[in-house]
C-alpha positions in Angstrom: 30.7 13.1 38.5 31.2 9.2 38.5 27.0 9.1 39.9 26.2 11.6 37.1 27.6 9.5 34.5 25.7 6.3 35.5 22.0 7.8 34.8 23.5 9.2 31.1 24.4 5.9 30.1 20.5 4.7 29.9 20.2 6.7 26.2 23.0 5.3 24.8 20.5 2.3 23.5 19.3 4.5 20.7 21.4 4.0 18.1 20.9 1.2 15.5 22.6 -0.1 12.6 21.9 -1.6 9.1 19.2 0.5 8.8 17.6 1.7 4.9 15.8 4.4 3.6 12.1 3.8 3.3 9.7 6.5 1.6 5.9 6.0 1.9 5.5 4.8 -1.9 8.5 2.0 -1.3 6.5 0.9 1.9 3.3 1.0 -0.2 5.2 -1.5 -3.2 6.5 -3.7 -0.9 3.2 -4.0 1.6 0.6 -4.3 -1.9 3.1 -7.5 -2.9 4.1 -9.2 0.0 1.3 -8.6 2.5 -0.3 -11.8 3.1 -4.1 -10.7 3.4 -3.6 -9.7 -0.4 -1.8 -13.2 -1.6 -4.4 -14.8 -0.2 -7.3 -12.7 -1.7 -5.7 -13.1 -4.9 -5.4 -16.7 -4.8 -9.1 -16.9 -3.7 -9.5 -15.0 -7.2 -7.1 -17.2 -9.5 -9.8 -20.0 -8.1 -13.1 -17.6 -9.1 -11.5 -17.5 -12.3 -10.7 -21.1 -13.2 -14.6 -21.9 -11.7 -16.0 -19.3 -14.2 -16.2 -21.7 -17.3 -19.3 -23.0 -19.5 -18.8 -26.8 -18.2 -19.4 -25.5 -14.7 -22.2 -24.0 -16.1 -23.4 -27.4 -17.2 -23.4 -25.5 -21.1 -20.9 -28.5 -22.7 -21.3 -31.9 -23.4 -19.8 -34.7 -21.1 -18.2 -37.4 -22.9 -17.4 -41.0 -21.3 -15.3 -44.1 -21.9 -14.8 -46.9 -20.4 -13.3 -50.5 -21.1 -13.4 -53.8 -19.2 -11.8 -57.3 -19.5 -13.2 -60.4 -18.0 -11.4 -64.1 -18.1 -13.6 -66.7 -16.1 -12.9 -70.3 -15.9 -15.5 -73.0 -15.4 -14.4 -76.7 -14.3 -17.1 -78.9 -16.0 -15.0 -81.9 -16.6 -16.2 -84.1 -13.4 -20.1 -82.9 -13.8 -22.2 -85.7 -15.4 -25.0 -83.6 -15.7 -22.6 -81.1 -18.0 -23.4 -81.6 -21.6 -19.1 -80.7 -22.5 -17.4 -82.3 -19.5 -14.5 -79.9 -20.0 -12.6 -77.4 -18.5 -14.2 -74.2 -20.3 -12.9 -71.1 -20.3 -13.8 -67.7 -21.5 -12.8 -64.8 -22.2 -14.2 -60.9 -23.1 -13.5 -57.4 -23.6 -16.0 -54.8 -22.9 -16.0 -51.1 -24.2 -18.5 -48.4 -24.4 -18.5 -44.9 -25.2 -21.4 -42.2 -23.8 -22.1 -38.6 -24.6 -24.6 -36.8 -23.0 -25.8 -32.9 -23.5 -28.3 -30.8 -22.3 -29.5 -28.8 -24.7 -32.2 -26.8 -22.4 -32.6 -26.9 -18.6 -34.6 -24.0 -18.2 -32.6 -20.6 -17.2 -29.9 -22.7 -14.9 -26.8 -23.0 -17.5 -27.6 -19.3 -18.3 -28.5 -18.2 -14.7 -25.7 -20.8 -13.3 -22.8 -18.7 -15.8 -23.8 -15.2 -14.7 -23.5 -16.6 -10.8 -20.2 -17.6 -11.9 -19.7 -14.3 -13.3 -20.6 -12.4 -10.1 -18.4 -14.3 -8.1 -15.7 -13.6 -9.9 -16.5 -9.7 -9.6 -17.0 -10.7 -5.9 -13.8 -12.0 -5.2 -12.4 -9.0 -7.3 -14.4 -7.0 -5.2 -13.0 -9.0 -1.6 -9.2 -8.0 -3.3 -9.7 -4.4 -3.9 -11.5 -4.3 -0.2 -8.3 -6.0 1.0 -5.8 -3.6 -0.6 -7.9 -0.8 0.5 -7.6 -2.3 4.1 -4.0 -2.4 3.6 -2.9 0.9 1.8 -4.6 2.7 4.7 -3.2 -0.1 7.3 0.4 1.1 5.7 0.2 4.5 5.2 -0.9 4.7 9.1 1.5 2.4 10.4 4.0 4.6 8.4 2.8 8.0 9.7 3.1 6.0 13.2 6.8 5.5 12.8 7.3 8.9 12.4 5.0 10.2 14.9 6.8 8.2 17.3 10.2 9.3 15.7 9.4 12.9 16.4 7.9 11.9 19.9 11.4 10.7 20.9 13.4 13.7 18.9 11.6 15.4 20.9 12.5 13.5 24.2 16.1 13.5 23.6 16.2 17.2 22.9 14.3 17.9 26.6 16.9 14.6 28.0 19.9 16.6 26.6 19.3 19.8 28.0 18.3 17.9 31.3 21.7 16.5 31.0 23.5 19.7 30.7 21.5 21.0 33.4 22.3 18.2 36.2 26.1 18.7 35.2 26.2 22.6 35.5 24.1 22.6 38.8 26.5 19.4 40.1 29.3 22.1 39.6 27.3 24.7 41.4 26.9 23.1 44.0 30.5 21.3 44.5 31.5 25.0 45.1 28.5 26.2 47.5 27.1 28.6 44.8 23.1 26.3 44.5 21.8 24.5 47.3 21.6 20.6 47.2 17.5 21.2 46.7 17.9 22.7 43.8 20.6 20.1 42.2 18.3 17.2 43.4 15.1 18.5 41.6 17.4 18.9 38.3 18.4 15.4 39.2 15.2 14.1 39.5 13.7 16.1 36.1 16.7 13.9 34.4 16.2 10.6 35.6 11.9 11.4 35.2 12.8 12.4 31.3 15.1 9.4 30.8 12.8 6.8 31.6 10.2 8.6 29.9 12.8 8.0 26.7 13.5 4.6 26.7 9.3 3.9 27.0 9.4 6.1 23.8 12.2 4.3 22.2 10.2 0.6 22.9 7.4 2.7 21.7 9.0 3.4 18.1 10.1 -0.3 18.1 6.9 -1.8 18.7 5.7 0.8 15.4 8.3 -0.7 13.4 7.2 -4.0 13.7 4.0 -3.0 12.8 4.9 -1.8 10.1 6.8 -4.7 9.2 3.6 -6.9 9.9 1.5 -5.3 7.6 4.0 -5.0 5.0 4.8 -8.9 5.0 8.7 -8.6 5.4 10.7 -9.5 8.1 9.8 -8.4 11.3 13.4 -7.2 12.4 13.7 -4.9 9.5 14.8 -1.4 10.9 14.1 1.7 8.5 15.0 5.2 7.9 11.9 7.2 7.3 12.6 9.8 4.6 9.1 11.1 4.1 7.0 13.2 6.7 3.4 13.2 7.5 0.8 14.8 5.3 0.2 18.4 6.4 -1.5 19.6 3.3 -5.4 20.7 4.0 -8.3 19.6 1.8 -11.5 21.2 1.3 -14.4 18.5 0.2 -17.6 19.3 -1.2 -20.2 17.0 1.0 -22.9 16.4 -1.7 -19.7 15.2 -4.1 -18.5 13.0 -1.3 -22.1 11.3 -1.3 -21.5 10.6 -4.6 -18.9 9.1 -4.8 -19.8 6.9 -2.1 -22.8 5.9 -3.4 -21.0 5.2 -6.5 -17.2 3.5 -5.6 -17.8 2.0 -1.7 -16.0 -1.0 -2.6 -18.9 -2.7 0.3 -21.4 -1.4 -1.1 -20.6 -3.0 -4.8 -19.6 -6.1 -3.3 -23.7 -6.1 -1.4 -24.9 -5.3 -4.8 -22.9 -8.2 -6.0 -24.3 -10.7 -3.6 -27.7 -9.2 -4.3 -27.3 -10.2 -8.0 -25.7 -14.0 -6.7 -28.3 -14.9 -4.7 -30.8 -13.6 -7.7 -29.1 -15.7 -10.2 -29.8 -18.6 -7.2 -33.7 -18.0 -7.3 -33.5 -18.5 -11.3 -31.6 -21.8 -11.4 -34.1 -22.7 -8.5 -37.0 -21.9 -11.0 -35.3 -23.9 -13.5 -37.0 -26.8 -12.5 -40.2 -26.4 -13.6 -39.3 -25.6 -17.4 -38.9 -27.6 -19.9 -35.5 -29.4 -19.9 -34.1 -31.5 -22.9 -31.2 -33.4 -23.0 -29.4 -35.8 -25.8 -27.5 -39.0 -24.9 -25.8 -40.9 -27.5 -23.3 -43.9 -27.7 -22.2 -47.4 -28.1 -21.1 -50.0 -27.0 -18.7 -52.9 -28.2 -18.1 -56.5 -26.5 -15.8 -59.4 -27.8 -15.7 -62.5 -26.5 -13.6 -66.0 -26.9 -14.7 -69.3 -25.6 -12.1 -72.2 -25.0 -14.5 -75.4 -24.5 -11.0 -78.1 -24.1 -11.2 -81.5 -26.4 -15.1 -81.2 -26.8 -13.9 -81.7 -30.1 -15.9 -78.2 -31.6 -14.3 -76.7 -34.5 -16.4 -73.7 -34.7 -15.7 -70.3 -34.2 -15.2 -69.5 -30.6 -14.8 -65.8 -30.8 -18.5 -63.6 -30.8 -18.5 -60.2 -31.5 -21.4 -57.6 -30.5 -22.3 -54.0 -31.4 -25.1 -51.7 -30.0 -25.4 -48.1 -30.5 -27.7 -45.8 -29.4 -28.8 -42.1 -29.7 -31.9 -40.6 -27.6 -33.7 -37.2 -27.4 -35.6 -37.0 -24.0 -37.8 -33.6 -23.2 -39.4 -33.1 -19.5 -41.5 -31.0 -17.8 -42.5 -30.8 -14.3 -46.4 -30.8 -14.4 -47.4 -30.9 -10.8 -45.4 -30.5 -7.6 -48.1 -29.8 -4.6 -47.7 -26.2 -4.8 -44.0 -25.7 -4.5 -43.6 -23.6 -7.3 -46.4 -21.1 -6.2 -44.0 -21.2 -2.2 -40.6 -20.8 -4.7 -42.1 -17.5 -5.9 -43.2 -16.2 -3.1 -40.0 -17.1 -1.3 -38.1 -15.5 -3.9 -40.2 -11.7 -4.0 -39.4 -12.2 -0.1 -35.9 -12.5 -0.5 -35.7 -9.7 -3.6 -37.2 -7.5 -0.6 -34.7 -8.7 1.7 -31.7 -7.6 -0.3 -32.9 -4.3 -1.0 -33.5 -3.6 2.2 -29.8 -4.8 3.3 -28.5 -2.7 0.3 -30.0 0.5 1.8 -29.1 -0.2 5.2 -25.8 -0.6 4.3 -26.3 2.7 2.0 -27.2 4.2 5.2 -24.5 3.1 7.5 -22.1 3.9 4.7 -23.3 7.9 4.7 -23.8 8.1 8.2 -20.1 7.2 8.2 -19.2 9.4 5.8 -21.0 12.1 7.5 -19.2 11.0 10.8 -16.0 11.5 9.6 -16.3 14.3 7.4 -17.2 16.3 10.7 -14.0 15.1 12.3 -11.6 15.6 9.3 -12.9 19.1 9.5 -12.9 19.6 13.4 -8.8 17.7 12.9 -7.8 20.7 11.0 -9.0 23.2 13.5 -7.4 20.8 16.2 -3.8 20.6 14.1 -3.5 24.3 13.6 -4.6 25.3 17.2 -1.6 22.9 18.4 0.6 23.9 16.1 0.2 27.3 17.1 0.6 26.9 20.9 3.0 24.2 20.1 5.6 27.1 18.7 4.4 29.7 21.1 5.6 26.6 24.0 8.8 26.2 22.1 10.0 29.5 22.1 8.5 30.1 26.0 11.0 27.1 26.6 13.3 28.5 25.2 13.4 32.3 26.6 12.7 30.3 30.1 16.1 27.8 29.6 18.0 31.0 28.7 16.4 32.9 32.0 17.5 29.8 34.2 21.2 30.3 32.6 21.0 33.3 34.1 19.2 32.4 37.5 16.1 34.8 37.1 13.6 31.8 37.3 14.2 28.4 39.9 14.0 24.9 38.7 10.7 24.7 39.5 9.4 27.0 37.3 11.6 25.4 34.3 10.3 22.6 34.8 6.2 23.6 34.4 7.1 25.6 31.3 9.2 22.3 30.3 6.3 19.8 30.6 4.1 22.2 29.0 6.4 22.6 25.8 6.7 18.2 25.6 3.1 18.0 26.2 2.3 20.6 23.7 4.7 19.3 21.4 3.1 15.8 21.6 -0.5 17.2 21.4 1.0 18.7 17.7 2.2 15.8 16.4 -0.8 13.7 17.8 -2.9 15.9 16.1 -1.5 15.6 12.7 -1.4 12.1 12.9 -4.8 12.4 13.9 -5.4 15.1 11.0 -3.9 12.3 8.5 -5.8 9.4 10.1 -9.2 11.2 9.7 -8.5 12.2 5.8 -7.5 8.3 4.9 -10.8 7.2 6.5 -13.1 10.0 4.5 -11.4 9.3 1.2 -12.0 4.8 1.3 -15.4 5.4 2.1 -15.5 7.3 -1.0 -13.3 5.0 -2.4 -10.5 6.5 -3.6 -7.8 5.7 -0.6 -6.2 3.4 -4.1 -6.1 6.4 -6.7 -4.6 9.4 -3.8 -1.8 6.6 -3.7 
């Protein structure tokens, strides 16, 4: 019994502590604030927004001051050709003050603030993108725990009855009733299942720290899944899917954006041959002192000087070798360009759409074919441990119908992890992955 023992010990491993309850919503709350792909595509958007301002757009004034104070000293008093042989010194202060404004520069501080504009909405866009990415990044990684959970339930319960086997046959054949063939084989099964358990056990591990990754907490956090996978079935209308897509594809709006950025680009490139006024005004104010020694001058040595100054300048670009004729052209080329990117990626979008609305509905058929043969295996398995109990069928037998209730059993749950996978892919391209959560 001692050798029996030894190979029972290997599924002790399997029980862990400090573990708490996590439901799908929870893991949802947690992932959408602490994942790191979202903190940063937020930041990137607290920065579109402080960028999206008129000065940017060159629409406000500029306003500059400055100040400067000069001391020089000028040794005179051993020059004969000086007319004050003295030590002179001097001694100023400079200050000036300079606005400048354009009042009109063509369409670029109109065309420059709707760029602004669109890449704000662009880096809005790159956020909801990014917490699309990572509902459906934890919602999977969460159906993934549980899939494996169930994997190695499901394990345990064919290690268990292994177990219970080996020790029964072990007595069997201590007193001569079952040949030492037969106890081998159920041996065998046992050790076969066992290692089969701890690979599902790293398995379930490795899912939990998925899980952990994507949800930004620490990567040694265990959990207790409360909730179960999605088996509910959904029947969508195809033409309504297309239009939605067309519609709320968070990459399609974001290409639309960029069309509309790089349009806004062409205009401020236009700019330059319109008209464009600007006003400058300011002043400036210098003071100097003058210290000329014992020249004996009793005059005032201190000068004062004010200038001020206000300008209206208009220009216009009258001839440029034909660059402006090249600028249009260049610009109908690249209008042309961006639609036709738009409807490629219209097209790639659909054809995905159509992809995987095909395989949502061929994941149903697949689910409730395997969940069918999946009960019809469990209760085989069962009449079939019940006839080895009573020695009507050999271990060998028991042991095909076995593997073909744990390989039925993981074809279900595959399949409605599968099932789950497919729906969370059909409804982001439509884009509603945020609002069914």
């Amino acid at each position: 019994m001692k050798i029996i023992y030894k190979y029972f010990l290997i599924i002790i491993p399997f029980f862990s502590f400090s573990q708490e309850n996590l439901t799908l919503e929870n893991a949802l709350k947690i992932g959408l604030k602490q994942n790191f792909d979202i903190q940063l595509s937020k930041k990137n958007l607290e920065v579109s927004k402080l960028n999206n301002n008129l000065a940017n757009a060159g629409a406000l004034p500029t306003l500059n001051i400055s100040t400067r104070q000069e001391q020089a000293v000028s040794d005179q008093s051993k020059n004969p050709t000086s007319f004050i042989q003295e030590i002179l010194k001097s001694e100023s202060i400079n200050a000036s003050a300079n606005l400048s404004w354009t009042l009109l520069d063509g369409y670029r501080i109109k065309a420059s603030k709707e760029r602004l504009n669109q890449l704000e909405y662009l880096s809005n866009g790159n956020l909801t993108l990014t917490i699309e990415n990572t509902s459906q990044a934890i919602i999977l990684s969460y159906y993934n725990c549980i899939l494996q959970k169930h994997r190695l339930e499901l394990l345990q319960k064919v290690v268990k009855l292994s177990r219970e086997r080996v020790i029964y046959q072990k007595t069997k054949y201590d007193i001569g009733v079952s040949s030492k063939m037969e106890f081998l084989q159920f041996k065998n099964t046992l050790l076969t299942d066992s290692s089969n358990l701890l690979i599902q056990k790293q398995n379930l591990n490795n899912a939990i720290k998925n899980l952990n990754l994507v949800m930004g907490v620490d990567l040694t956090s265990d959990w207790v899944f409360t909730d179960k996978m999605n088996s509910e079935i959904q029947v969508f209308n195809l033409n309504n899917l297309k239009d939605k897509t067309l519609e709320n594809n968070i990459n399609i709006l974001n290409q639309s954006i960029n069309n509309e950025i790089i349009k806004q680009e062409i205009t401020i490139a236009k700019s330059a041959y319109y008209p464009h006024i600007s006003f400058n005004s300011g002043a400036s104010y210098n003071e100097s002192t003058y210290d000329v020694g014992n020249s004996g001058f009793t005059g005032d040595n201190t000068g004062e000087t004010l200038n001020y100054y206000t300008n209206l300048s208009i220009n216009f670009r009258l001839y440029d070798g034909g660059k402006y004729r090249t600028l249009l052209q260049e610009s109908e080329i690249r209008k042309d360009i961006n639609n036709l990117n738009l409807e490629k990626l219209k097209r790639n979008v659909l054809n995905k759409l159509l992809i995987n609305y095909e395989k949502y509905n061929n994941s149903i058929v697949i689910y409730n074919l395997n969940k069918n043969a999946f009960e019809i295996a469990e209760l085989n398995y069962q009449l079939a441990n019940d006839k080895n109990n009573r020695g009507i069928i050999n271990s060998f037998n028991l042991r095909d119908i076995e593997i073909a209730y744990l390989n039925s059993g993981l074809s279900y749950l595959q399949s409605l992890y599968s099932l789950n996978e497919s729906y969370l892919e059909l409804v982001k391209i439509t884009g509603g992955i945020i609002d069914t959560n």
